[in-house]
LONU-29580 format. One record per residue: chain; x negated, y negated, z negated of N, C-alpha, C, O in turn; residue number from 1. Coordinates in steps of 0.2 Angstrom, whole numbers. Each point is the difference from the previous one (the first is absolute). Layout:
# LONU-29580
+------+-------+-------+-------+-------+-------+-------+-------+-------+-------+-------+-------+-------+--------+
| paro |   n.x |   n.y |   n.z |  ca.x |  ca.y |  ca.z |   c.x |   c.y |   c.z |   o.x |   o.y |   o.z | vextor |
+------+-------+-------+-------+-------+-------+-------+-------+-------+-------+-------+-------+-------+--------+
|    A |     X |     Y |     Z |     X |     Y |     Z |     X |     Y |     Z |     X |     Y |     Z |    NUM |
...
+------+-------+-------+-------+-------+-------+-------+-------+-------+-------+-------+-------+-------+--------+
//
This chain:
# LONU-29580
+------+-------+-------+-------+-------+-------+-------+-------+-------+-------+-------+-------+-------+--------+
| paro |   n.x |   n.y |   n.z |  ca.x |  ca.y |  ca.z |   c.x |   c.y |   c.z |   o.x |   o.y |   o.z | vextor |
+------+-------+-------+-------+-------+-------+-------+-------+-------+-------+-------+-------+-------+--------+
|    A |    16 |  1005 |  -642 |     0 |    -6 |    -4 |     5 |    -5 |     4 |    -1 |    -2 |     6 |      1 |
|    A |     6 |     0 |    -9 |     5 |    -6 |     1 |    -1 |    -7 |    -3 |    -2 |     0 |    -6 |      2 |
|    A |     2 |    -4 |    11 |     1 |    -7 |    -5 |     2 |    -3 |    -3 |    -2 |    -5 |    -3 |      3 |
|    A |    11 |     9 |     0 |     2 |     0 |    -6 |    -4 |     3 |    -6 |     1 |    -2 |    -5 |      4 |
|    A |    -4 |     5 |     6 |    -4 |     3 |    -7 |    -7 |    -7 |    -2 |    -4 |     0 |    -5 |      5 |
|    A |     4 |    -4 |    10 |    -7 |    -4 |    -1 |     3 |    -6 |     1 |    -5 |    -4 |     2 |      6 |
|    A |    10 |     0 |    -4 |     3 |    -6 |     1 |    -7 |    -5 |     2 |    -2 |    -2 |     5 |      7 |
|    A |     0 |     1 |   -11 |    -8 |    -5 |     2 |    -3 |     2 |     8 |     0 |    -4 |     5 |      8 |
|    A |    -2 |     8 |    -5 |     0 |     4 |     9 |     2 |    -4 |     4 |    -4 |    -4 |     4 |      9 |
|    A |    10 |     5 |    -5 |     4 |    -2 |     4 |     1 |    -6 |     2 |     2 |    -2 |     6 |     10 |
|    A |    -2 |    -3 |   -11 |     0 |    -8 |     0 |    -7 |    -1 |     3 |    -1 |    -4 |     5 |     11 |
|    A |    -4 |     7 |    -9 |    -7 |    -1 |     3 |     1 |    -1 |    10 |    -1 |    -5 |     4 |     12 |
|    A |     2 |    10 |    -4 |     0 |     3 |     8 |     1 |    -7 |     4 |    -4 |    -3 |     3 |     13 |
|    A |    14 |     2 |    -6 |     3 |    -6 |     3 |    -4 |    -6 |     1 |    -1 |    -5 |     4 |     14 |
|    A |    -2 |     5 |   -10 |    -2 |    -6 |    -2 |    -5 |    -2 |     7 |    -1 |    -6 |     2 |     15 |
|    A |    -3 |    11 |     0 |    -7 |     0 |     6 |     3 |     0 |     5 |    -4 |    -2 |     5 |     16 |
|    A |     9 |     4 |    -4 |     5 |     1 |     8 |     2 |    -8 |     1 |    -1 |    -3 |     5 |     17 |
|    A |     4 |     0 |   -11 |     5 |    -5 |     0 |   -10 |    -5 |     0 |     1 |    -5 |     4 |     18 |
|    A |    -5 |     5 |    -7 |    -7 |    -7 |     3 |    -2 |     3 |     7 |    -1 |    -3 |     5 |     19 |
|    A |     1 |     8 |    -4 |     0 |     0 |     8 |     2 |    -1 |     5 |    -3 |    -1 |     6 |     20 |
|    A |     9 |     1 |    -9 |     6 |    -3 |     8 |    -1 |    -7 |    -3 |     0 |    -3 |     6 |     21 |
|    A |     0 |    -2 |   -11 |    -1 |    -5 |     1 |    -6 |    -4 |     1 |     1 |    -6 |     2 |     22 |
|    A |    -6 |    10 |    -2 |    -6 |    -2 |     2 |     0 |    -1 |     9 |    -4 |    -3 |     3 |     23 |
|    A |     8 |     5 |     0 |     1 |     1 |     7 |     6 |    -3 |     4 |     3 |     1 |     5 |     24 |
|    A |    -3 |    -5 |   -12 |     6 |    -6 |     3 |     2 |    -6 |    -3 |    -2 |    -3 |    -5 |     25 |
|    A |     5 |     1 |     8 |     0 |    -8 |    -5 |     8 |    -1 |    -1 |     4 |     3 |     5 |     26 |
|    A |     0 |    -6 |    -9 |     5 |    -1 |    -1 |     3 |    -8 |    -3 |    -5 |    -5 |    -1 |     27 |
|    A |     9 |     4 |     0 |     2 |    -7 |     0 |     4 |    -2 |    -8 |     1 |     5 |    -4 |     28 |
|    A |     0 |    -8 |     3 |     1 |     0 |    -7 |     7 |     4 |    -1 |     1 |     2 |    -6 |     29 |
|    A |     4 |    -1 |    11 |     6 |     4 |     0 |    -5 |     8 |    -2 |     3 |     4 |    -3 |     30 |
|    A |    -8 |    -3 |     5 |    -2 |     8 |     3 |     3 |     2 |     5 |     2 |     6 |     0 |     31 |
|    A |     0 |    -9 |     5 |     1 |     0 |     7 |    -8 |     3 |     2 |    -5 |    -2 |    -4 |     32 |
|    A |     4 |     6 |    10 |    -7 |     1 |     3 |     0 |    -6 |     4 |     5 |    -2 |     1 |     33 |
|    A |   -11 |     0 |     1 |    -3 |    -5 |     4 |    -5 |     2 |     5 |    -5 |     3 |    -2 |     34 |
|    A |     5 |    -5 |     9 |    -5 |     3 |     3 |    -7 |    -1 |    -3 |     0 |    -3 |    -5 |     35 |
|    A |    -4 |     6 |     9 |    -8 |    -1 |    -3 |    -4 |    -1 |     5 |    -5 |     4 |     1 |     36 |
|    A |     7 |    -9 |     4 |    -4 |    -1 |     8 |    -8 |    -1 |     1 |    -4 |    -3 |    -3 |     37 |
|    A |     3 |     8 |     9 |    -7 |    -4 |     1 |     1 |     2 |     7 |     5 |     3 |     3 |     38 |
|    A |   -11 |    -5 |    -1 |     0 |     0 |     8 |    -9 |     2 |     2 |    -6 |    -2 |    -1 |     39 |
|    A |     7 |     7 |     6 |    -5 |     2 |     4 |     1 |     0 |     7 |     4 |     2 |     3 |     40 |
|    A |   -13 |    -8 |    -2 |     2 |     0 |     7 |    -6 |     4 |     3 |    -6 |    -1 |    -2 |     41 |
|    A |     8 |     5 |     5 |    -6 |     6 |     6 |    -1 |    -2 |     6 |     4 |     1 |     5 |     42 |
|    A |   -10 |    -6 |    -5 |    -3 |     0 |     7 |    -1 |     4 |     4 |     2 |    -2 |     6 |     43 |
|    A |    -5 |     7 |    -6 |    -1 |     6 |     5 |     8 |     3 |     3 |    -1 |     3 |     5 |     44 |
|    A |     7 |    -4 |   -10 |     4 |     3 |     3 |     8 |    -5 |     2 |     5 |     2 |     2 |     45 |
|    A |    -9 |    -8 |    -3 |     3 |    -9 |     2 |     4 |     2 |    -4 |     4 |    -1 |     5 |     46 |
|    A |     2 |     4 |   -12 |     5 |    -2 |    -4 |    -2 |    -2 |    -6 |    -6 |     0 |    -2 |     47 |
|    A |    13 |    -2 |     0 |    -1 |    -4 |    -7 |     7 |     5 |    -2 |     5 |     2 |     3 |     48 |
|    A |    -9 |    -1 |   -11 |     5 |     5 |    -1 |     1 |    -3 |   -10 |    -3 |    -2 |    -4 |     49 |
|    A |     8 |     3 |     5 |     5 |    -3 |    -6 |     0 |     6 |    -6 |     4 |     5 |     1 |     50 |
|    A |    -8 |    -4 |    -7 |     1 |     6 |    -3 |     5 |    -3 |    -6 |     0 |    -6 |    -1 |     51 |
|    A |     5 |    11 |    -4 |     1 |    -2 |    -6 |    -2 |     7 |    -4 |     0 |     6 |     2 |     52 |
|    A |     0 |   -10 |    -7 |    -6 |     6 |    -5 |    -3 |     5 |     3 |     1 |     5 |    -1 |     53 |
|    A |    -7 |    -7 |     6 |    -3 |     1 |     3 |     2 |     7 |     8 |    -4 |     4 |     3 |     54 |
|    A |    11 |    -5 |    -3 |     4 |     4 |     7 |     1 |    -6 |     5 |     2 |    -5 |    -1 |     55 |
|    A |    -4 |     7 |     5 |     2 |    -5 |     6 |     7 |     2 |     0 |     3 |     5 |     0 |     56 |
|    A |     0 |   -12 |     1 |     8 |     0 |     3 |     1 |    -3 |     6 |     4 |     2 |     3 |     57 |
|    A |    -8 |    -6 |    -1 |     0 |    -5 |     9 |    -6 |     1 |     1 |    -5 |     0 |    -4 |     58 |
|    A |     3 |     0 |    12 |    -5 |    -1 |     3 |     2 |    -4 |     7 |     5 |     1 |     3 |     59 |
|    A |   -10 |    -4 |    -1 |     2 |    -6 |     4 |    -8 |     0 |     5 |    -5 |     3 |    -2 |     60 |
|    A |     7 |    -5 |     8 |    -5 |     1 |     5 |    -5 |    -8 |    -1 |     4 |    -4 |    -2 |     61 |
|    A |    -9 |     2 |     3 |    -2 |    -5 |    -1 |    -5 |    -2 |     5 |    -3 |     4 |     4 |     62 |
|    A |     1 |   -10 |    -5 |    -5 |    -4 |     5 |    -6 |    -2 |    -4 |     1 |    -3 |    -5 |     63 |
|    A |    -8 |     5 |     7 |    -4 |    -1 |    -5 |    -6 |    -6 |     3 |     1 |    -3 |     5 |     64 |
|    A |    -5 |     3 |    -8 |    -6 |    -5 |     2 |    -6 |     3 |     6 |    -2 |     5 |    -1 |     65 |
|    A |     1 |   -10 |     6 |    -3 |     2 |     7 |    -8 |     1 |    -3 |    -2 |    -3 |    -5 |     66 |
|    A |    -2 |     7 |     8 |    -5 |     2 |    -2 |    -5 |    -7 |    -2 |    -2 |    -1 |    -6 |     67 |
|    A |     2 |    -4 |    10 |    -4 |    -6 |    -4 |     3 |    -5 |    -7 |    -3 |    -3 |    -4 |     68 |
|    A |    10 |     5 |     5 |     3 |    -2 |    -6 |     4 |     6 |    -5 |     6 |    -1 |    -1 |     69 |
|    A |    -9 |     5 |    -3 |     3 |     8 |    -1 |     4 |    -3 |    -6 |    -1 |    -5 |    -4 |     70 |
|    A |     7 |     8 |     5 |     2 |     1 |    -9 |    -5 |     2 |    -9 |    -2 |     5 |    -2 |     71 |
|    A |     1 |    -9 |     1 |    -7 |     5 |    -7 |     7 |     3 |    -3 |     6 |    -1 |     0 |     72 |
|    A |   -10 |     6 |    -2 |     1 |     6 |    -2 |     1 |    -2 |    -9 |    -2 |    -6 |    -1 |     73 |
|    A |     4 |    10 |    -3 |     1 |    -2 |    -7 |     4 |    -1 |    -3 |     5 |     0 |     3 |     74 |
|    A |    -3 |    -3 |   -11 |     6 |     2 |    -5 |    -1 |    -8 |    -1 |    -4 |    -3 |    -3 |     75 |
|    A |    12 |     0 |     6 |     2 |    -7 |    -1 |     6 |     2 |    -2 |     2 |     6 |    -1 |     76 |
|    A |     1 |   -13 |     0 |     8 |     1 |    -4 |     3 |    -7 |     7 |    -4 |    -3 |     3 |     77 |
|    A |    10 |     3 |    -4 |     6 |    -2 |     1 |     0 |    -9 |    -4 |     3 |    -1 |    -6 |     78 |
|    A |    -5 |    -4 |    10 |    -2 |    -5 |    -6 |     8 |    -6 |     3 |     2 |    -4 |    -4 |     79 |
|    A |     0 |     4 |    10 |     5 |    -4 |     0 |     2 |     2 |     7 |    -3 |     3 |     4 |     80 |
|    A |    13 |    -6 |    -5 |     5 |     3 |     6 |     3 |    -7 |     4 |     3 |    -5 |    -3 |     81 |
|    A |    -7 |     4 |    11 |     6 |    -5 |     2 |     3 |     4 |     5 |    -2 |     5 |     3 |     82 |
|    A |    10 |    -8 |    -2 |     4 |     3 |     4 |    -1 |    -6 |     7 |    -2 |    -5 |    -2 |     83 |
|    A |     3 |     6 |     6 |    -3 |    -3 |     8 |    -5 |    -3 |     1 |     2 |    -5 |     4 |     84 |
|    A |    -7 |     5 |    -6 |    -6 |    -2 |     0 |    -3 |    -4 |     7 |    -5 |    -4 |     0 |     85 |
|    A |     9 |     4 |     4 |    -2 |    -3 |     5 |    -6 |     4 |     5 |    -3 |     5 |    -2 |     86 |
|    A |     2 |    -8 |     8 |    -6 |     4 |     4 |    -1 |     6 |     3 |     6 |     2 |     2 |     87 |
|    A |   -11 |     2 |    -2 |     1 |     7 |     1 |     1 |     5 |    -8 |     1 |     6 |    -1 |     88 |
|    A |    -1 |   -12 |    -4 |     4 |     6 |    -6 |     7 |     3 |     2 |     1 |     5 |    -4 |     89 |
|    A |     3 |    -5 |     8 |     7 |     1 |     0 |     3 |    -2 |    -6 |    -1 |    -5 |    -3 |     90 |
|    A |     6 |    11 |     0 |     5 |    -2 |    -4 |    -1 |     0 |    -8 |     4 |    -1 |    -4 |     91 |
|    A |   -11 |     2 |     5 |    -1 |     2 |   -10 |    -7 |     1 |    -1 |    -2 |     5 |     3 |     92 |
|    A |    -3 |   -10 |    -7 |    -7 |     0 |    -1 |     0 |     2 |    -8 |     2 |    -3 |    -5 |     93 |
|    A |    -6 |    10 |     5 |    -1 |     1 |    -6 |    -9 |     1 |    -2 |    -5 |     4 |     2 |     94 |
|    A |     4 |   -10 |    -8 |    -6 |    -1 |     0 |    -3 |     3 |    -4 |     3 |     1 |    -5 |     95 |
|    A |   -10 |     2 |     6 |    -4 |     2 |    -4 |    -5 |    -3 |    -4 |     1 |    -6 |     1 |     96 |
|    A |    -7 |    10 |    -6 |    -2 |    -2 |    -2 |    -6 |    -1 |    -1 |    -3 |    -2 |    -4 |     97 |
|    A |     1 |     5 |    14 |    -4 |    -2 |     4 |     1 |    -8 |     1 |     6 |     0 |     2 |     98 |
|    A |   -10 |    -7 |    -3 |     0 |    -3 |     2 |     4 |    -1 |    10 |    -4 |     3 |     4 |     99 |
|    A |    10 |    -5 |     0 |    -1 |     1 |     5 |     0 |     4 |     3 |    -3 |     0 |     6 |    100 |
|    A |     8 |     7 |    -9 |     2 |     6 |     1 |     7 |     0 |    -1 |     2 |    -3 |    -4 |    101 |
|    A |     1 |     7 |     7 |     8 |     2 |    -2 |     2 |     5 |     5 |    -3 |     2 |     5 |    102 |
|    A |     9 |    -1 |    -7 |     6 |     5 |     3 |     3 |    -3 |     2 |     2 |    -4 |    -4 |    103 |
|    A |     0 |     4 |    12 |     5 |    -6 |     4 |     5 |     3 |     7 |    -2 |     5 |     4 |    104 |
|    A |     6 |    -8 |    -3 |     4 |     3 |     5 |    -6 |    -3 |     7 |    -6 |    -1 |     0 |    105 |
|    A |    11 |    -1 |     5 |    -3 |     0 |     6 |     3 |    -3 |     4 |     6 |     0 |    -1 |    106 |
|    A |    -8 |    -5 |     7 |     4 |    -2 |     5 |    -1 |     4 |     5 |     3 |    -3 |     6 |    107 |
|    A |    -6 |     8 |    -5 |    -3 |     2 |     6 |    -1 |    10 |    -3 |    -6 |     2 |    -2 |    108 |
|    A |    12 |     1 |     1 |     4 |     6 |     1 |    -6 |     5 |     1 |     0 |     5 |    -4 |    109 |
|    A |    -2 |    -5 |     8 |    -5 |     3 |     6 |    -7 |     4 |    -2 |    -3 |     5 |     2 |    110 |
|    A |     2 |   -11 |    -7 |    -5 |    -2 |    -4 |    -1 |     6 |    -6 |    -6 |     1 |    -3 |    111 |
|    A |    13 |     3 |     2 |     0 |     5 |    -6 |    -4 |     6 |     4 |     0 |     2 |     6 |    112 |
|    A |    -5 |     1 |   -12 |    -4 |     5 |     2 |    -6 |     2 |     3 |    -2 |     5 |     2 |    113 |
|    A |     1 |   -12 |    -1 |    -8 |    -1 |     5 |    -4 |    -6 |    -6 |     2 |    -3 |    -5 |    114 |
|    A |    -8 |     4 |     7 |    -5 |    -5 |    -3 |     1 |    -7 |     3 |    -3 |     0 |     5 |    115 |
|    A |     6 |    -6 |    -7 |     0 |    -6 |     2 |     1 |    -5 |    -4 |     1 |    -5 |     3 |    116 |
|    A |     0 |     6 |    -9 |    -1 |    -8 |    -4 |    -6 |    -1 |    -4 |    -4 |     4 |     0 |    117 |
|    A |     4 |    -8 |    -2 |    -7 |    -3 |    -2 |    -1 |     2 |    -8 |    -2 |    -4 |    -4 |    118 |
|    A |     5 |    10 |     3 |     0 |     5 |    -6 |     4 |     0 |    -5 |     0 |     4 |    -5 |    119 |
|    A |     7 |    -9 |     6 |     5 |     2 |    -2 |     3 |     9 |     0 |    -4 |     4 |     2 |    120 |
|    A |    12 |    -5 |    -4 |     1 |     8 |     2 |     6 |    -5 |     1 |     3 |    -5 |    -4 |    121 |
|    A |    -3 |     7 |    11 |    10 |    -2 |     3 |     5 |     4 |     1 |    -2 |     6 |     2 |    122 |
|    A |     9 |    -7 |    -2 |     5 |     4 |    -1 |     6 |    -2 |     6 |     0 |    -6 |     2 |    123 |
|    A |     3 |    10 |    -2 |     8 |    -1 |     3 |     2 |    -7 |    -4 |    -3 |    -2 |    -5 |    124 |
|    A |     7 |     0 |     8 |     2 |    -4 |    -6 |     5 |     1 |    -4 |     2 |    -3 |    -5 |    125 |
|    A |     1 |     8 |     7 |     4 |     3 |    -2 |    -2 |     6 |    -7 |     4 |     2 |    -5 |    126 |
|    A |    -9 |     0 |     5 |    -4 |     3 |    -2 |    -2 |    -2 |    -7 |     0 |     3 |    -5 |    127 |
|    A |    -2 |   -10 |     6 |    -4 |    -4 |    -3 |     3 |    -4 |    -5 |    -3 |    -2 |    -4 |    128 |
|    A |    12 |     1 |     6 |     3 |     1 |    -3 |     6 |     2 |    -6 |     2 |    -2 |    -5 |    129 |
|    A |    -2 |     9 |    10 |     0 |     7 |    -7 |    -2 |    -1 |    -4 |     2 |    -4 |    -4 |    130 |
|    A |   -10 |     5 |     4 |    -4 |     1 |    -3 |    -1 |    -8 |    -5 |    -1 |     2 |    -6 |    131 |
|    A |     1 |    -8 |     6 |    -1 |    -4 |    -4 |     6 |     0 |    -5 |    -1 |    -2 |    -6 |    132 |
|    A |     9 |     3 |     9 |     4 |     1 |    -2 |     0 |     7 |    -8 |     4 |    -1 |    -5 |    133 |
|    A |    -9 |     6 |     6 |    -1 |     2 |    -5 |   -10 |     3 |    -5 |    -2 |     4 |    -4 |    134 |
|    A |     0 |   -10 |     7 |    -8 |     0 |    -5 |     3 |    -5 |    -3 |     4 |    -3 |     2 |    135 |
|    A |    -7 |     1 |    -8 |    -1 |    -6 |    -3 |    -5 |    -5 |     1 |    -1 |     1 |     6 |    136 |
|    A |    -2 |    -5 |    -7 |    -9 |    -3 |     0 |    -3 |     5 |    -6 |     2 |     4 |    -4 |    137 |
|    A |    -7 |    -5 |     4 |    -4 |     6 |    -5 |     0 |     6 |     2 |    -1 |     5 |    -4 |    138 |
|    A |     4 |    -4 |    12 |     0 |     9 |     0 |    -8 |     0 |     2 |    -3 |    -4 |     1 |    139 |
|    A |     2 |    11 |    -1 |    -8 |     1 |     0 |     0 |     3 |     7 |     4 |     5 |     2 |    140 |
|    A |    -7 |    -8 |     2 |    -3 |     3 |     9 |    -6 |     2 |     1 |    -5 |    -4 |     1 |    141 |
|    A |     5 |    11 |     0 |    -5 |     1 |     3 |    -2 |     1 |     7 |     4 |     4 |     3 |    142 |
|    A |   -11 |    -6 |    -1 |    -1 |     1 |     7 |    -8 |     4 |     1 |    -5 |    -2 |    -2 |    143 |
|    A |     9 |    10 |     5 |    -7 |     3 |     0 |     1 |     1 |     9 |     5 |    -1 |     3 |    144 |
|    A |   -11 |     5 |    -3 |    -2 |     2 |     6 |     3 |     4 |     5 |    -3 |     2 |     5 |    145 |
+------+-------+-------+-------+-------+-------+-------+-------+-------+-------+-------+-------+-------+--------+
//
């Protein structure tokens, strides 16, 4: 059996292949692809990991929150970006939509991959950088265990 003998077939077939790949992407009004960012951060394994269409493409080492002040766990989004935020934010505060929670750089380097803020997740700042330089606000972050 050939495709040519079944044209309808055939258009059908494309037709499921071509809502599939679009369903697993976003594109722009050119049809250019567009990333489709989100962000996992793994406490137990202290990275935050950058996925698009659900592959990680960056993973990043982090600082998470000390046992009296833990990072909560759970599915927040990406609600605002300031760039030098002042303090121990270092060079980029990205805020969630945990009240009083965010993604932020650091003044204090040292601090990456141990339990020690008061349940932010902290980054290089360079790091945190990259990183703001390509999420949008509205990316989706998850933080499990």
């Amino acid at each position: 059996m050939t495709y040519t003998k079944f044209p309808t077939l055939r258009i059908w077939f494309a037709e499921i292949i071509r809502r599939i790949y679009i369903s697993n992407y976003n594109f722009n009004q050119e049809g250019i692809t567009i990333p489709n960012y989100r962000i996992i951060v793994d406490l137990s394994d202290r990275q935050l990991y950058l996925l698009d269409n659900n592959v990680v493409v960056r993973a990043f080492p982090v600082g998470i929150g000390k046992m009296l002040t833990q990072t909560p766990e759970g599915d927040y989004v990406i609600i605002n970006k300031e760039p030098n935020p002042g303090g121990p934010f270092g060079a980029f505060w990205m805020g969630l939509s945990k009240p009083h929670y965010g993604i932020h750089g650091t003044n204090d380097p040292s601090s990456i991959g141990k339990e020690v803020s008061h349940g932010c997740i902290r980054m290089h700042n360079e790091d945190v950088l990259t990183l703001a330089a390509l999420v949008p606000i509205g990316t989706r972050v998850t933080i499990r265990p």
